[in-house]
Backbone as JSON Lines, residues from 0, in Angstrom:
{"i":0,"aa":"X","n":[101.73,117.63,113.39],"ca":[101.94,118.97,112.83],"c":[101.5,119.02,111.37]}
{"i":1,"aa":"X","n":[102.06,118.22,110.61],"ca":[101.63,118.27,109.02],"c":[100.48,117.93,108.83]}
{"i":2,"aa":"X","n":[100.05,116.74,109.65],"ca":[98.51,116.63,109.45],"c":[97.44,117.57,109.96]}
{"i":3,"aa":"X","n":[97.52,118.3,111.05],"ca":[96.87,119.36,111.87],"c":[96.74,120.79,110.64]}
{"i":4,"aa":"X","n":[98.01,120.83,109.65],"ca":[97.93,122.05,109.09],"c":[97.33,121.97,108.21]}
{"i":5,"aa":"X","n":[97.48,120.71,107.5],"ca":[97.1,120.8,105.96],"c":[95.61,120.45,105.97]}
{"i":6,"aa":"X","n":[95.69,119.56,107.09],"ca":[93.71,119.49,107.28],"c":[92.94,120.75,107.85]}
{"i":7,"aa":"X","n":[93.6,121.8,108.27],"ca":[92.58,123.23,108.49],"c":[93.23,124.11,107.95]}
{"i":8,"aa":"X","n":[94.29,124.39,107.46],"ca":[94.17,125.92,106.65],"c":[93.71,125.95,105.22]}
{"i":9,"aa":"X","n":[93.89,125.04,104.69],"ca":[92.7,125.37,103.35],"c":[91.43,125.58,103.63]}
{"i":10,"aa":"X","n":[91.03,124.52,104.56],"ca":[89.02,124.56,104.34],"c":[89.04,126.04,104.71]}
{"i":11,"aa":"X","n":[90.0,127.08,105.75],"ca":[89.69,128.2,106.37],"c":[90.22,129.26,105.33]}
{"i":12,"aa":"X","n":[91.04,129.42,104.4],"ca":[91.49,130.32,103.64],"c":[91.44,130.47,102.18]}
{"i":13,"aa":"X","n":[91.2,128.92,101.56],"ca":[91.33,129.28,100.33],"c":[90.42,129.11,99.58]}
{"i":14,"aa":"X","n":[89.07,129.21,100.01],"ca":[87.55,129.82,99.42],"c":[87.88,131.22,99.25]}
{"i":15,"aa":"X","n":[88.3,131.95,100.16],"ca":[88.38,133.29,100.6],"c":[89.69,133.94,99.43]}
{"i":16,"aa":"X","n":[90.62,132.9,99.32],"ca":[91.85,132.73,98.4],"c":[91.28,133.29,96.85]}
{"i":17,"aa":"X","n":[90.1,132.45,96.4],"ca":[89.94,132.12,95.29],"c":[88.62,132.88,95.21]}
{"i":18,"aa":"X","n":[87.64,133.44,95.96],"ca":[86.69,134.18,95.53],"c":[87.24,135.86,95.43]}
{"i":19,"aa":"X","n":[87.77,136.06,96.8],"ca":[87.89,137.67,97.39],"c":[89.33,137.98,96.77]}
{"i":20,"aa":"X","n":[90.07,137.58,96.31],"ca":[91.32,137.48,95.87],"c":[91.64,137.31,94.42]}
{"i":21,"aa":"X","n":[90.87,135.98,94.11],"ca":[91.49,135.76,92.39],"c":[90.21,135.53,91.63]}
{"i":22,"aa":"X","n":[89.3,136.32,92.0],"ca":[88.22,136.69,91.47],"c":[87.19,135.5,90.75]}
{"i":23,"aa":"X","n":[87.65,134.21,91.21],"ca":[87.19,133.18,91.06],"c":[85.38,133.45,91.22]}
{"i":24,"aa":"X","n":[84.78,132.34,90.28],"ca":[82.86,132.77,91.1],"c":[82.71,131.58,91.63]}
{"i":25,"aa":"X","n":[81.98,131.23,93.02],"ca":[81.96,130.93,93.65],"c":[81.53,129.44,93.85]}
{"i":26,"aa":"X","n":[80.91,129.3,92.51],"ca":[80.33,128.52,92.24],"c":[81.35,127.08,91.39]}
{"i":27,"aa":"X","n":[82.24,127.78,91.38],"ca":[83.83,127.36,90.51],"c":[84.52,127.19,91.61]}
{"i":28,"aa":"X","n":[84.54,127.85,92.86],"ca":[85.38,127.82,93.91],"c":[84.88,126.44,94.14]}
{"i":29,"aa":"X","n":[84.28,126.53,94.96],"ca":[83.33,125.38,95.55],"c":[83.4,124.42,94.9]}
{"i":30,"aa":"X","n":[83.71,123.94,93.63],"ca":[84.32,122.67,92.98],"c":[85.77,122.68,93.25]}
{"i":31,"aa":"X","n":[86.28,123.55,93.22],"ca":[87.43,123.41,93.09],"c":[88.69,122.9,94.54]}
{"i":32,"aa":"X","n":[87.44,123.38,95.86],"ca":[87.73,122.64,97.38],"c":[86.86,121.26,97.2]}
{"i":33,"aa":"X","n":[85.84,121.36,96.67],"ca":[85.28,119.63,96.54],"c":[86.25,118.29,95.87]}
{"i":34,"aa":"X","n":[86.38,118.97,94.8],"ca":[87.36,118.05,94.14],"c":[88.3,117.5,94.59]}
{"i":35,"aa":"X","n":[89.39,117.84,95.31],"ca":[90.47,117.17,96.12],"c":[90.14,116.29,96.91]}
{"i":36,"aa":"X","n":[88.82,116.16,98.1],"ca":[88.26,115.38,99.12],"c":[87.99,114.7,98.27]}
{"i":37,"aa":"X","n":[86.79,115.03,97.42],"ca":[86.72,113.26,96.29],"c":[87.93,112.49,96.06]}
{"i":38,"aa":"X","n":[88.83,113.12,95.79],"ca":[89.94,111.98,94.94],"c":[91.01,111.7,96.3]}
{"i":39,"aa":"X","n":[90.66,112.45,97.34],"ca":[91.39,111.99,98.36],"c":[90.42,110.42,99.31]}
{"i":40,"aa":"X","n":[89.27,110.49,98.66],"ca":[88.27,109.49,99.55],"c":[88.82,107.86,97.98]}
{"i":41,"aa":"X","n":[88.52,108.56,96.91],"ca":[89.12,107.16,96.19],"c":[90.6,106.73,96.14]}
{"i":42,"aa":"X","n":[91.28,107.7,96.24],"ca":[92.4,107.13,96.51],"c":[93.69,106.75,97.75]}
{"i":43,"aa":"X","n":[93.22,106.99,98.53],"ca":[93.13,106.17,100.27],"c":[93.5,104.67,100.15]}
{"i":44,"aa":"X","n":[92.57,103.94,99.57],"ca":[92.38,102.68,99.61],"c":[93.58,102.14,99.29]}
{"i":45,"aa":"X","n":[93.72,102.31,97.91],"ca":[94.91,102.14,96.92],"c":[96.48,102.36,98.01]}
{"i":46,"aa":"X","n":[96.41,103.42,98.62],"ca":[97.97,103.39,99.53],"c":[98.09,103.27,100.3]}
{"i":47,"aa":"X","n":[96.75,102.96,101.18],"ca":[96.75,101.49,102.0],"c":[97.48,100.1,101.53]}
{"i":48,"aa":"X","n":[96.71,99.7,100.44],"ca":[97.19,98.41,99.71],"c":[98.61,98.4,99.69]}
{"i":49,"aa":"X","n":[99.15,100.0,98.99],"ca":[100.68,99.94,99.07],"c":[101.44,99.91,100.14]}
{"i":50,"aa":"X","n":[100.69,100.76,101.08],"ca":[101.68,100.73,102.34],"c":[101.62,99.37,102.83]}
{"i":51,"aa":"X","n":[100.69,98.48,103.24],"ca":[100.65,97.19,103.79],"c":[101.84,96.24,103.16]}
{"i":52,"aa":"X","n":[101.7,96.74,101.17],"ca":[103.07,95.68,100.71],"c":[104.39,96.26,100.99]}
{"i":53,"aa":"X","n":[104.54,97.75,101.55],"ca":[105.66,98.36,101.26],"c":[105.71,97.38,102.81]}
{"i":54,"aa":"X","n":[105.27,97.62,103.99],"ca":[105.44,96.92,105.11],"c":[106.12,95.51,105.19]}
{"i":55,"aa":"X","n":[105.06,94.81,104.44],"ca":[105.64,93.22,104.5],"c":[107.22,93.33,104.07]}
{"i":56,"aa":"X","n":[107.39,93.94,102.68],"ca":[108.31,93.75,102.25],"c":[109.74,94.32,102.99]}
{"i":57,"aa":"X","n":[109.6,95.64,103.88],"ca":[110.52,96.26,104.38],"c":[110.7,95.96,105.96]}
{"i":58,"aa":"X","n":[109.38,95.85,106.32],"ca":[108.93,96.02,108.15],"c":[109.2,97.45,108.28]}
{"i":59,"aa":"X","n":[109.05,98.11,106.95],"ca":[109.03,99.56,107.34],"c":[107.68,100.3,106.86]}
{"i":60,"aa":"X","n":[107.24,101.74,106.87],"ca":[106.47,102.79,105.74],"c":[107.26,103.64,105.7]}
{"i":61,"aa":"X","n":[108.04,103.69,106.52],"ca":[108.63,105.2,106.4],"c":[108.52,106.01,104.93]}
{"i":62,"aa":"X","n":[109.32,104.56,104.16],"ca":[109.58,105.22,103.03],"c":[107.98,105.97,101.8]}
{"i":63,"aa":"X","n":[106.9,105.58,102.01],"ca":[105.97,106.44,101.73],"c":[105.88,107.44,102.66]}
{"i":64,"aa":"X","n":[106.33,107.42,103.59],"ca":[105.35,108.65,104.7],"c":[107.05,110.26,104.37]}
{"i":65,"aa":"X","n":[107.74,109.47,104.11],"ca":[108.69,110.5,103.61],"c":[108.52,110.85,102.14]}
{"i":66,"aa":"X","n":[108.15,110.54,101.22],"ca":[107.55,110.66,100.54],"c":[106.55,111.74,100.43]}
{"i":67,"aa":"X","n":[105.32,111.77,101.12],"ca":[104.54,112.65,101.33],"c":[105.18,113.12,101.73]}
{"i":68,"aa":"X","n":[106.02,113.56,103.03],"ca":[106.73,114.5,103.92],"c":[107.33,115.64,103.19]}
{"i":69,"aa":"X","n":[107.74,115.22,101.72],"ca":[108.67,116.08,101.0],"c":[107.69,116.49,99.98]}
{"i":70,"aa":"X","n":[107.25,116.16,99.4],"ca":[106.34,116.26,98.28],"c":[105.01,117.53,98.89]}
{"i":71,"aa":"X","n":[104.95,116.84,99.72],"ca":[103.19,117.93,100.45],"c":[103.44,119.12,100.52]}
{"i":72,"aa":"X","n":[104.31,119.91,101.16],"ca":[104.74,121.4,100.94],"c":[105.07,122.24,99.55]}
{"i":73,"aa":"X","n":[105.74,121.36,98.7],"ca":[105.23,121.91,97.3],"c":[104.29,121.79,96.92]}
{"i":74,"aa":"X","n":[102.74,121.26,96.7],"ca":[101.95,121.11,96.11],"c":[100.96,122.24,97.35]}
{"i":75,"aa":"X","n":[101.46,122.37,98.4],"ca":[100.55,123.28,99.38],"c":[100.98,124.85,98.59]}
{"i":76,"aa":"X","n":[102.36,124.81,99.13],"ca":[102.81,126.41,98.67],"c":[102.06,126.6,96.88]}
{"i":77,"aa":"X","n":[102.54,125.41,96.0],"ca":[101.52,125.68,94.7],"c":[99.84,126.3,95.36]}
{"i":78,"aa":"X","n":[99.83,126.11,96.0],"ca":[97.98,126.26,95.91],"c":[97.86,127.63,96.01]}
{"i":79,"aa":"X","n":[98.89,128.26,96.7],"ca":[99.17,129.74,96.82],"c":[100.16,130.66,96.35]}
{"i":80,"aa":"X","n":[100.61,130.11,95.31],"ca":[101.43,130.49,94.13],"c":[101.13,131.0,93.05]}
{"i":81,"aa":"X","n":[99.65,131.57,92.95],"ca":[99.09,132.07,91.72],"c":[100.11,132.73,90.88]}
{"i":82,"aa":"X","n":[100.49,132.72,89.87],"ca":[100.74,133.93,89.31],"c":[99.34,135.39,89.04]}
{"i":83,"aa":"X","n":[100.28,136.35,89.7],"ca":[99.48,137.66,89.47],"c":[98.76,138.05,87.82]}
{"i":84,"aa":"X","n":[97.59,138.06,87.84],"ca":[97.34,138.74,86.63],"c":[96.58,137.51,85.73]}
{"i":85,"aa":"X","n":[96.59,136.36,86.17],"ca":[96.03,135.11,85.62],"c":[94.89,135.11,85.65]}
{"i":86,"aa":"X","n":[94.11,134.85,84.59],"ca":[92.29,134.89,84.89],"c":[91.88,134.21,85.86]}
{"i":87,"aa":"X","n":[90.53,134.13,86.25],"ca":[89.94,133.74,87.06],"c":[89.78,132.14,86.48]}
{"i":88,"aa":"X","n":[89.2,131.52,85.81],"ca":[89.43,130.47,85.4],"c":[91.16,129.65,85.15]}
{"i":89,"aa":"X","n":[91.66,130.52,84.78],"ca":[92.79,129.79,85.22],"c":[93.64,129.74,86.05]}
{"i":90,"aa":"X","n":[93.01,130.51,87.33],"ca":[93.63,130.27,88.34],"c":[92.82,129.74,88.98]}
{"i":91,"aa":"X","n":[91.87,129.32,88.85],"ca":[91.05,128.02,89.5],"c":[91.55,126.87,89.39]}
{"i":92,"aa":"X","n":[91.77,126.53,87.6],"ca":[92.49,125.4,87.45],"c":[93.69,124.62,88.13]}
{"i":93,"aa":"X","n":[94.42,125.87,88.13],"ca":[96.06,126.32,88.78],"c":[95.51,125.66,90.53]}
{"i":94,"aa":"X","n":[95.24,126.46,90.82],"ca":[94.53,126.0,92.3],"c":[93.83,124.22,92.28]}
{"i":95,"aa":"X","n":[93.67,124.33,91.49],"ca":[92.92,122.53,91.66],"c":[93.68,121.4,91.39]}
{"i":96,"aa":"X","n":[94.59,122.0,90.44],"ca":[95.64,120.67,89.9],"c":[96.91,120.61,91.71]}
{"i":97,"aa":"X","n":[96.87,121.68,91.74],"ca":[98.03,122.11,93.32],"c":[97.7,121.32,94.15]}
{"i":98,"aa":"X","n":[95.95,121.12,94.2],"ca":[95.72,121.0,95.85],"c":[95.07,119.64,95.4]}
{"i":99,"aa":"X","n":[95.39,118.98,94.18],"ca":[94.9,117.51,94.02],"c":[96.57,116.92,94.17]}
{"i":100,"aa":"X","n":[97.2,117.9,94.05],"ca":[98.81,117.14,94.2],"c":[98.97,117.11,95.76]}
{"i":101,"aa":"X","n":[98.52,118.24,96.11],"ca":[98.81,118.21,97.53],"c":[98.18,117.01,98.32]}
{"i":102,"aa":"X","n":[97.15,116.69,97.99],"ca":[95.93,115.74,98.31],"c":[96.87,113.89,98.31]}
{"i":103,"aa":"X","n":[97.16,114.12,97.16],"ca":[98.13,112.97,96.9],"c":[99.09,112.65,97.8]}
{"i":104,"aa":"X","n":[99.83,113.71,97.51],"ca":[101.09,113.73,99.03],"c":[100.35,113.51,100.13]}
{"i":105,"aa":"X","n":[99.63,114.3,100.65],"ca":[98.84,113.57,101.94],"c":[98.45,113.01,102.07]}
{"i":106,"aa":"X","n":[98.32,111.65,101.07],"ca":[97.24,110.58,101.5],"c":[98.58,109.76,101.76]}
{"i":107,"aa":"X","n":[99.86,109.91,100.73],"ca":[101.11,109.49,100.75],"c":[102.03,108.94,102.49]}
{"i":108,"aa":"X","n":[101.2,110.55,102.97],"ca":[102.02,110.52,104.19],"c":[100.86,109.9,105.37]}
{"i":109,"aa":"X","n":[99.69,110.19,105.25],"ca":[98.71,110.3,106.07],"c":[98.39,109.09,106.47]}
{"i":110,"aa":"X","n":[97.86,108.01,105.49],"ca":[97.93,106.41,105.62],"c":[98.53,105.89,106.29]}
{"i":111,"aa":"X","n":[100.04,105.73,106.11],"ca":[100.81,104.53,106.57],"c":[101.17,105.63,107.84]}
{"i":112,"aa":"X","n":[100.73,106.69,108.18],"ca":[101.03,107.44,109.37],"c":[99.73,107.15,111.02]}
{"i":113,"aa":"X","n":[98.76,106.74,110.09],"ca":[97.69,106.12,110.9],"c":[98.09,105.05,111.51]}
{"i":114,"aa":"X","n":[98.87,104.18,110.47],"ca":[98.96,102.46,110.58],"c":[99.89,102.5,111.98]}
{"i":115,"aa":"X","n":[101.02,103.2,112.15],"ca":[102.41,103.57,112.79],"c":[102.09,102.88,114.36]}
{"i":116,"aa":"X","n":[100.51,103.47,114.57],"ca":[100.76,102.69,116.34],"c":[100.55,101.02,116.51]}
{"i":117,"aa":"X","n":[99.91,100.67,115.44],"ca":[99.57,99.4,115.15],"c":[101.1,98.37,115.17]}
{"i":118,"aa":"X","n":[101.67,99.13,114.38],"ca":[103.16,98.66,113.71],"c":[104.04,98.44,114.73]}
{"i":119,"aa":"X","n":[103.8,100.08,115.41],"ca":[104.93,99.92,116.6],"c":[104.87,98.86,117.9]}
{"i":120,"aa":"X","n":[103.64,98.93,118.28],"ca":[103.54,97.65,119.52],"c":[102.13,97.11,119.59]}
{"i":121,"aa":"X","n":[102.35,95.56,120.55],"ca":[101.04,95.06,120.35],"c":[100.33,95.57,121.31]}
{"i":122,"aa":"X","n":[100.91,95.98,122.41],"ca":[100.4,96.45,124.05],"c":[98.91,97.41,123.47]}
{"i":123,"aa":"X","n":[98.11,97.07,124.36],"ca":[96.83,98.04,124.6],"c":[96.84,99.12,124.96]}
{"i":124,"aa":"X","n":[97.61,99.49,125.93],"ca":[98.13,100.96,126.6],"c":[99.36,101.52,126.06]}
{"i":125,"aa":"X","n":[100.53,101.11,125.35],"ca":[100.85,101.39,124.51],"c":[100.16,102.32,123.1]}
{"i":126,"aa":"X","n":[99.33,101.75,123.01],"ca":[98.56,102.32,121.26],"c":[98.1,103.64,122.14]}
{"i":127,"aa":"X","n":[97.11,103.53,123.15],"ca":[96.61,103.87,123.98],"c":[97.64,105.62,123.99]}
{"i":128,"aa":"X","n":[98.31,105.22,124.64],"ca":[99.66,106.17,125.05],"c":[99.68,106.92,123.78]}
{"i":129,"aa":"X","n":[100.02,106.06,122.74],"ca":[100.53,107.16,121.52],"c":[99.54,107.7,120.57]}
{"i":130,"aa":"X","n":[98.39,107.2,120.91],"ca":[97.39,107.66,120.18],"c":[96.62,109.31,120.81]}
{"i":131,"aa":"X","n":[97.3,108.75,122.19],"ca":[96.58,110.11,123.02],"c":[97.46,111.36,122.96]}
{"i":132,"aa":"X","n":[99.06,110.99,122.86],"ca":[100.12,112.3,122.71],"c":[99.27,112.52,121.36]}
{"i":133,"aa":"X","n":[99.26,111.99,120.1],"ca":[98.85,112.04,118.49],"c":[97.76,113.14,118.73]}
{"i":134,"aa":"X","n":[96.69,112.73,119.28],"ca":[95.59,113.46,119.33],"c":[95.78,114.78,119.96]}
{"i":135,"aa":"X","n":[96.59,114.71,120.87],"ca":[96.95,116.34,121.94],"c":[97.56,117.1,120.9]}
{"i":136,"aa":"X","n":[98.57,116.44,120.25],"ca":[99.31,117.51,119.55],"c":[98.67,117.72,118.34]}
{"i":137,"aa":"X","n":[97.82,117.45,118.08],"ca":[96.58,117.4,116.57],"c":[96.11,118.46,116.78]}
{"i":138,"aa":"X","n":[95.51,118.48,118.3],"ca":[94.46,119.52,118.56],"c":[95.25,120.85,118.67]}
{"i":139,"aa":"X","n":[96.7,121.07,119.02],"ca":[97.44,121.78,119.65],"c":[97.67,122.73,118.0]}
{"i":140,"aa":"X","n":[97.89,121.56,116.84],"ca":[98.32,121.76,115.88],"c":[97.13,122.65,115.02]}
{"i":141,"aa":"X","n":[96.23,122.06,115.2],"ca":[95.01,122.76,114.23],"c":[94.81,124.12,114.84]}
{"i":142,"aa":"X","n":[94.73,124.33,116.03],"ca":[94.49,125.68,116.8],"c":[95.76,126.63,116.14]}
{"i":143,"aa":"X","n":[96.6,126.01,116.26],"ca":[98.0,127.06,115.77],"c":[97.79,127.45,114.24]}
{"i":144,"aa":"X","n":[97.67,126.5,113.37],"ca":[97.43,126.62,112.2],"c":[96.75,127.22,112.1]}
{"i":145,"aa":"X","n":[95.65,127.15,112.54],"ca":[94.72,128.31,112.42],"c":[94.3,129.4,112.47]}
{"i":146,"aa":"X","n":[94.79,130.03,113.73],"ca":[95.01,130.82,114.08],"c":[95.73,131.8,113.35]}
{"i":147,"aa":"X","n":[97.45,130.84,113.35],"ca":[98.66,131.34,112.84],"c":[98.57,131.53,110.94]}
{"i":148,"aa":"X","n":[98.13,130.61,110.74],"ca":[98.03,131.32,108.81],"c":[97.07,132.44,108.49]}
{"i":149,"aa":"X","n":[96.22,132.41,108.72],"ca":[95.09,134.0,108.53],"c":[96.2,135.02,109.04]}
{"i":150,"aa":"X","n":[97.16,135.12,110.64],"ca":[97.47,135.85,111.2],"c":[98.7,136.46,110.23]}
{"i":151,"aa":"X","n":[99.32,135.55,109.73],"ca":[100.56,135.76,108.75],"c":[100.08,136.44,107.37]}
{"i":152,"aa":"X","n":[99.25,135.82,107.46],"ca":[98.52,136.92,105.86],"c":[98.19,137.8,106.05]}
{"i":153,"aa":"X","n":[97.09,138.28,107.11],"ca":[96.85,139.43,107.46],"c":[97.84,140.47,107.86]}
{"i":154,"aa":"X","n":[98.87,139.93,108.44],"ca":[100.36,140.62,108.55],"c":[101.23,141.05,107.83]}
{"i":155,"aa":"X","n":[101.16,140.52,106.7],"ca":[101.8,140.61,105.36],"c":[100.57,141.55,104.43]}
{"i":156,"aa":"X","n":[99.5,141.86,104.94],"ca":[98.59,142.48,103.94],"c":[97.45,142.65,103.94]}
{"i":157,"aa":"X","n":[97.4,141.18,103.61],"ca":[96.28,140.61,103.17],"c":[95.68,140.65,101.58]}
{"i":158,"aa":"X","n":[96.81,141.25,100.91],"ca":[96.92,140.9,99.56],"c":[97.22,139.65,98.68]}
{"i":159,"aa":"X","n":[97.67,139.91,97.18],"ca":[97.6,138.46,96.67],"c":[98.96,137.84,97.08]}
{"i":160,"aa":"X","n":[100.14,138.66,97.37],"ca":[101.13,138.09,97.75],"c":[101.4,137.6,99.15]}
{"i":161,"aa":"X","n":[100.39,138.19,99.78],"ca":[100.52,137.8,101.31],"c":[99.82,136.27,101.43]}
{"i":162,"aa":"X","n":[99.09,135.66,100.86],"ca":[98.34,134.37,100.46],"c":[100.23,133.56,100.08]}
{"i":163,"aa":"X","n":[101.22,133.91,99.43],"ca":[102.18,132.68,98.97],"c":[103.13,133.49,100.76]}
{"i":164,"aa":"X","n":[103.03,134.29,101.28],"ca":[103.81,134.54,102.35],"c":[103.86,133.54,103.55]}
{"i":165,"aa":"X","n":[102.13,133.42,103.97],"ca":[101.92,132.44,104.27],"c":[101.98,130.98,104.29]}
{"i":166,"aa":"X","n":[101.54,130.73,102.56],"ca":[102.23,129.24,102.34],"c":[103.26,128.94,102.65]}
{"i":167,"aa":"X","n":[104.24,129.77,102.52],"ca":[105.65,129.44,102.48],"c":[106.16,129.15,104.03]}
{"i":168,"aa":"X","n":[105.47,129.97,105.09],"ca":[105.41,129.56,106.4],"c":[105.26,128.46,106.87]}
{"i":169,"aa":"X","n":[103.99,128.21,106.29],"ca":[103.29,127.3,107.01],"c":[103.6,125.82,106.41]}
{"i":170,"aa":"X","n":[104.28,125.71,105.08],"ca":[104.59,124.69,104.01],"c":[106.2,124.08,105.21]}
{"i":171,"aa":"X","n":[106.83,125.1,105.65],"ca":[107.9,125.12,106.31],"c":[108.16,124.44,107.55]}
{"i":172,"aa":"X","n":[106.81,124.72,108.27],"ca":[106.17,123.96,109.76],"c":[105.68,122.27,109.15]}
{"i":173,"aa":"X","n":[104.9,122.57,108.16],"ca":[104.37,121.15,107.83],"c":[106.17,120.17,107.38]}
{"i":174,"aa":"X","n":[106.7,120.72,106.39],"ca":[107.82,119.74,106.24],"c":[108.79,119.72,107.43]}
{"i":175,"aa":"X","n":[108.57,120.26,107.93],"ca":[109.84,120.1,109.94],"c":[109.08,119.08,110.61]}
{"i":176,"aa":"X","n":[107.3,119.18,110.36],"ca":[107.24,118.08,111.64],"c":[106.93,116.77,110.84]}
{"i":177,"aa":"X","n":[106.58,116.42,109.39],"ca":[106.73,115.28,108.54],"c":[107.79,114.58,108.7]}
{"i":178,"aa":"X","n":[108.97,115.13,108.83],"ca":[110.34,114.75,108.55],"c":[110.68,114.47,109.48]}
{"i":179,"aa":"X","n":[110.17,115.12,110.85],"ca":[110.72,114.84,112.08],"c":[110.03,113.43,112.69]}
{"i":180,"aa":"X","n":[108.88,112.98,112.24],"ca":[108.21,111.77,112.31],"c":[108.78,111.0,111.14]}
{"i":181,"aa":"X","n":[109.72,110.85,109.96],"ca":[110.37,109.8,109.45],"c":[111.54,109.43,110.65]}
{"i":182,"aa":"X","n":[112.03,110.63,110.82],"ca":[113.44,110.34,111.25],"c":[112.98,110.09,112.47]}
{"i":183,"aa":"X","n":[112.16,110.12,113.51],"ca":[112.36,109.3,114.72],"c":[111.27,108.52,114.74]}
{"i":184,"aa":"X","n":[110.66,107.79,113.65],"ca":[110.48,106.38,113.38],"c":[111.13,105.26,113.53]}
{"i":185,"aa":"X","n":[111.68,106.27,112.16],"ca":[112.87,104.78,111.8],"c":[112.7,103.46,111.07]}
{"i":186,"aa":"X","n":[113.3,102.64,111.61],"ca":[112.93,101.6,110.89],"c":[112.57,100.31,112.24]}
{"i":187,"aa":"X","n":[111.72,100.91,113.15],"ca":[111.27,99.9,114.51],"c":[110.23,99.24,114.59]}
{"i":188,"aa":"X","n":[109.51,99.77,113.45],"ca":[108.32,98.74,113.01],"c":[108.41,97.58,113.09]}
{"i":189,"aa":"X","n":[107.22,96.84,113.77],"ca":[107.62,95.08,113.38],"c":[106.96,94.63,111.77]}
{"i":190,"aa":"X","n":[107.26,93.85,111.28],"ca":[107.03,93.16,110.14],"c":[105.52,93.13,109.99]}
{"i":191,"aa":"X","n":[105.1,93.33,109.1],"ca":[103.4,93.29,109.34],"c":[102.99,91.64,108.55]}
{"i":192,"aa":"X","n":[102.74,90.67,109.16],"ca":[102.74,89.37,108.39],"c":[101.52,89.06,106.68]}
{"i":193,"aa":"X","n":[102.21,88.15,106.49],"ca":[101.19,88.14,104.55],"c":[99.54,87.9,105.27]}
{"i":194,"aa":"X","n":[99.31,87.1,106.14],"ca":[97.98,86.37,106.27],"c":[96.96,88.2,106.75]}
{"i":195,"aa":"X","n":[97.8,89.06,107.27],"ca":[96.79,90.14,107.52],"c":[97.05,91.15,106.12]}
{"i":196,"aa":"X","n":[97.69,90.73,105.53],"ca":[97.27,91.33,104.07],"c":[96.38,91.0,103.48]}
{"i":197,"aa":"X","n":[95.5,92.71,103.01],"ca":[94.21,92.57,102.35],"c":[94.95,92.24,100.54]}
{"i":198,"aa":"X","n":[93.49,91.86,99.88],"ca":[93.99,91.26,98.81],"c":[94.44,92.37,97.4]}
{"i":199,"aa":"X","n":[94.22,93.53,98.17],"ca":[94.44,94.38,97.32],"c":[93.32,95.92,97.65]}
{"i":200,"aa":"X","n":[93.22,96.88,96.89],"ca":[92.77,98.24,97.56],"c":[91.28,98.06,97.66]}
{"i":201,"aa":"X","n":[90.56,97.47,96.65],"ca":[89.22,96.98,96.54],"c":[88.78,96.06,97.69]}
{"i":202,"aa":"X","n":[89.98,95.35,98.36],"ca":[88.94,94.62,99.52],"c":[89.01,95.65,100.46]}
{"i":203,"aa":"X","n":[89.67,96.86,100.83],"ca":[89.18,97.95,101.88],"c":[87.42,98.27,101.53]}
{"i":204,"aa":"X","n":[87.03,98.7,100.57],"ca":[86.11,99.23,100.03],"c":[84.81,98.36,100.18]}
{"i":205,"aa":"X","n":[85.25,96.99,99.69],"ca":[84.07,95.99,100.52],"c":[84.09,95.7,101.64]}
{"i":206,"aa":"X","n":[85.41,95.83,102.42],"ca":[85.22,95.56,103.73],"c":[84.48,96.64,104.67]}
{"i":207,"aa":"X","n":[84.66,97.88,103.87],"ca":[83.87,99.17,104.37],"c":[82.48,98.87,104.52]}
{"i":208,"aa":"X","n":[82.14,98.25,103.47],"ca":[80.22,98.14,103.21],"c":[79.76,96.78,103.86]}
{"i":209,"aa":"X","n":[81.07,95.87,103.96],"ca":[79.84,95.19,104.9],"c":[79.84,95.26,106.36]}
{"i":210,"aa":"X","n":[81.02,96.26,107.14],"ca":[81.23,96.56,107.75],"c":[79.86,97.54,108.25]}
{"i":211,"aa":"X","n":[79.46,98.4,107.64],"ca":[77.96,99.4,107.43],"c":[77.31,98.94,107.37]}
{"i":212,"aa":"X","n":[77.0,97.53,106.82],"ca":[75.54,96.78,106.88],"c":[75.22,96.49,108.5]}
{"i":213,"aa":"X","n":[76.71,95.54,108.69],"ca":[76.78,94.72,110.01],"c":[76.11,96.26,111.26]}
{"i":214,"aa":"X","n":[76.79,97.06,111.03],"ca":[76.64,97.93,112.54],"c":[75.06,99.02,111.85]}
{"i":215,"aa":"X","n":[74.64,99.22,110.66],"ca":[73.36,99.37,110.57],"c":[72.37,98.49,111.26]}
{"i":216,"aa":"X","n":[72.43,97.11,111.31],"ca":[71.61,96.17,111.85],"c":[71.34,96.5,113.61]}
């Protein structure tokens, strides 16, 4: 659910947010949705590294993935919190610092939320199993989101206040189903051992490239 929302209702609304709305130029917009994916692609690595030590050390993640869980809905609803009457430049800004926080929180929750089937069992059909409910309800999730946030704004208006009406909806769905994946986690993870610990966030990044050489060949 949290991942399904927060990965399609921005790319679908808040170009539209920040050009047709807060009079943003377009050309400012368009950095301002770029920017978050950049710093969400460099900083990945890094809470990997953490989640792997938060693992060893606990045999848990929860505690990052709750983390994001709580954190991600404020920095979403910020993205649609303009204050009325704010220039166009600074509500670009306003919008970019929001949705680089938001970005954060989701990498917070998103990471060690990937790792989860790995953690939970060694079985093949197992991963198998939970990777395939994961994916059904992804797809189930993005369609709703999608659908459902334009539909709530447009319902509310389609003015500047109908843009935080929405957030506030949809910020609401994302923290119910975050939270609802800490709490029936838990703490059932097995221990993730030191010898499959990488040496830190930088060996993801080389392991990426020679990984690309090998399957270029």
């Amino acid at each position: 659910m949290g991942t399904g929302g927060f990965g399609t209702l921005p790319g679908l609304v808040l170009a539209y947010y920040l050009t047709d709305t807060l009079g943003v130029a377009p050309a400012l917009g368009a950095l301002v949705v770029l920017l978050p994916k950049v710093w969400d692609v460099a900083i990945d690595p890094f809470v990997g590294a953490l989640s792997d030590a938060e693992a060893r050390r606990r045999s848990t993640r929860t505690r990052l993935v709750a983390l994001g869980a709580v954190t991600l809905p404020v920095g979403f609803l910020g993205m649609f919190a303009v204050p009325t009457g704010l220039a166009p430049g600074a509500s670009a800004v306003w919008i970019a610092v929001a949705f680089v926080l938001a970005t954060t929180s989701f990498s917070l929750f998103q990471v060690p939320y990937i790792a989860l089937p790995a953690d939970l069992t060694d079985g093949y059909r197992e991963r198998t199993r939970l990777l395939s409910w994961r994916i059904a309800v992804l797809a189930l999730a993005i369609l709703a989101m999608g659908a459902g946030g334009p539909a709530i704004r447009d319902a509310a208006g389609g003015e500047h206040r109908s843009y935080l009406i929405m957030g506030a909806a949809i910020a609401a769905l994302l923290v119910a189903g975050m939270l609802a994946t800490v709490l029936l986690v838990g703490r059932t993870q097995r221990a993730v051992p030191d010898a499959a610990a990488p040496s830190g966030p930088w060996h993801g990044y080389a392991e990426g490239v020679r990984l690309l050489r090998r399957d270029a060949r």
